[in-house]
N, C-alpha and C positions, 0 to 999 in steps of 0.2 A: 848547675843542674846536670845530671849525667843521662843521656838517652841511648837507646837501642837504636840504630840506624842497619839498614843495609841496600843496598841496588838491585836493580837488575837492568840490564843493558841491552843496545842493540831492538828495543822496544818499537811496535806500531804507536804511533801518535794518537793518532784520530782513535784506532780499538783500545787503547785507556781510558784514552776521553769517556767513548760509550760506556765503556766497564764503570766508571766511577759514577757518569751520571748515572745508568740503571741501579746502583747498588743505593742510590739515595746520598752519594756524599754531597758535602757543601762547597764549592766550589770560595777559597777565603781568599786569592789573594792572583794577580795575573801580572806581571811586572816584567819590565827589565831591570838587568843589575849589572851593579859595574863591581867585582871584588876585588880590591889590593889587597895585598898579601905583604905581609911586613914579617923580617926575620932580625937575626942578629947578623953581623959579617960572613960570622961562622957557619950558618945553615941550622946553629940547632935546635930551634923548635922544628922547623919541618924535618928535620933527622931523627927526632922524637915523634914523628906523627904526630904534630901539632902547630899552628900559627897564631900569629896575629893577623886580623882582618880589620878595613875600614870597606862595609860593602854600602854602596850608593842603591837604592833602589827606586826607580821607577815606576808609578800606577800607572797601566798600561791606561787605565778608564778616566781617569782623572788628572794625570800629568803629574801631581802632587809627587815629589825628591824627598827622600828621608834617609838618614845616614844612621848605620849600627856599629859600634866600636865593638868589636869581639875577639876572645882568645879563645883557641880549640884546643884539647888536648887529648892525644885516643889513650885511655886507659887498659883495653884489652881488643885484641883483633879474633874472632874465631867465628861463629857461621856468620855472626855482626859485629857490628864495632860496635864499641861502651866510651863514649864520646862526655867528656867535662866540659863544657862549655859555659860561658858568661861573657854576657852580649846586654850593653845598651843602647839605648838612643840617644845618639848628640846632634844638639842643635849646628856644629861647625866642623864641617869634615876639613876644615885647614887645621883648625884647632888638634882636631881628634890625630891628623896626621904628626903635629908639631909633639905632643904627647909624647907618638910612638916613637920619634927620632931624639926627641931628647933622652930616651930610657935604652939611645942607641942600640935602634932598629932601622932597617932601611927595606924601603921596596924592594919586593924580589920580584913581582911578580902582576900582571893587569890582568882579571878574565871577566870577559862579558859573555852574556848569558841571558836566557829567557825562562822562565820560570812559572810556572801554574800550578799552585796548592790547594790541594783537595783535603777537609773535612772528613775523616771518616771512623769509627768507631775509637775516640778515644786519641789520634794520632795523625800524621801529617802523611799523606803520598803528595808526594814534588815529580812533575815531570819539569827535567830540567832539558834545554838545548843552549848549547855551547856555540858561540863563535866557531863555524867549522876550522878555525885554523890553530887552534885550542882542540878540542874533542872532538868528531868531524861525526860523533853516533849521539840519540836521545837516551835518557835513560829515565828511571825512576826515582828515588830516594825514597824508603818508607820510615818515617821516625817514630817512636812509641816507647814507651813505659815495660809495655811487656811482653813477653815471651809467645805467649798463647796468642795473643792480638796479633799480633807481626806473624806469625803463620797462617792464622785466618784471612788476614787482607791477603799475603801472597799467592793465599788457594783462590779467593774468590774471585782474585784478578786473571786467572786462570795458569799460573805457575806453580812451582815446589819452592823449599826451599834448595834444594840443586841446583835452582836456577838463578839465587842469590849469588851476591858476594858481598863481602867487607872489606875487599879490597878498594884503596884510594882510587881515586880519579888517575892519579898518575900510575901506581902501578897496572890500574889496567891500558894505558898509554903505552907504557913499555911492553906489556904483554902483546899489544899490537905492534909494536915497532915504532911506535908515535912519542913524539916530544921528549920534553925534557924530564930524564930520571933522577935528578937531581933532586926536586920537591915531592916528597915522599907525604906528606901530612893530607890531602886534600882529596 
């Protein structure tokens, strides 16, 4: 399935929050997560802006643990990313790991994370926050199908799209001076 994503960073928390409850979305999904990041030796799917993922997730309300095997792949970078992805459910994140190393891949990478998904016209807004010693800012994630949606949520949230990016996690790391420039894909 390939989606439109893009960010915006540096975000008030709580003035999202409000934005999205007034606007009527659904609040679907409040969790922690744990992502591993599985590469080749070589680095290159995330040289390619793209990985392998085994992401643990957390019901913050329920406690309930559910494991997603996933590979990303950025198809085009420009005001947003055009992202391929294909993601299941496994019942055994050793399994799911044993998988990725037998198809010789290795761990490159652990980030935890807190996450809160909002419902809203058609698409996903994610406020994500990061283990400060990973990403030390909140940000958004907006995901959608289309073009006209993704600028409507960005206005109603009260931004532009100037105020976007489709830049990785990591290069805006490096555009801070922060972490590792190495993993390009996330």
């Amino acid at each position: 399935m390939n989606e439109l994503e893009t960010r915006i960073i540096d975000i008030d928390v709580d003035d999202i929050r409000c934005k999205l409850v007034a606007l009527g979305s659904e609040k679907v999904k409040d969790e922690n997560q744990i992502n591993d990041i599985y590469d080749f030796e070589d680095g290159r799917l995330l040289n390619a802006k793209g990985y392998a993922r085994i992401r643990t997730t957390i019901d913050k309300l329920s406690g309930k643990e559910t494991y997603y095997m996933t590979t990303k792949k950025m198809l085009s970078q420009g005001t947003f990313k055009v992202m391929e992805e294909n993601e299941t459910i496994v019942e055994d994140k050793e399994m799911a790991r044993g998988i990725y190393l037998s198809l010789g891949l290795v761990q490159h990478k652990c980030i935890k994370k807190s996450r809160e998904s909002y419902k809203f016209k058609n698409s996903l807004v994610e406020i994500d926050i990061n283990d400060k010693s990973f990403c030390p800012f909140p940000y958004i994630e907006i995901e959608t199908s289309d073009v006209e949606n993704l600028k409507e949520i960005v206005e109603l949230l009260g931004y532009t799209l100037e105020d976007t990016t489709s830049k990785t996690i990591y290069e805006l790391l490096a555009d801070k001076g922060i972490g590792n420039k190495d993993a390009k894909g996330l």
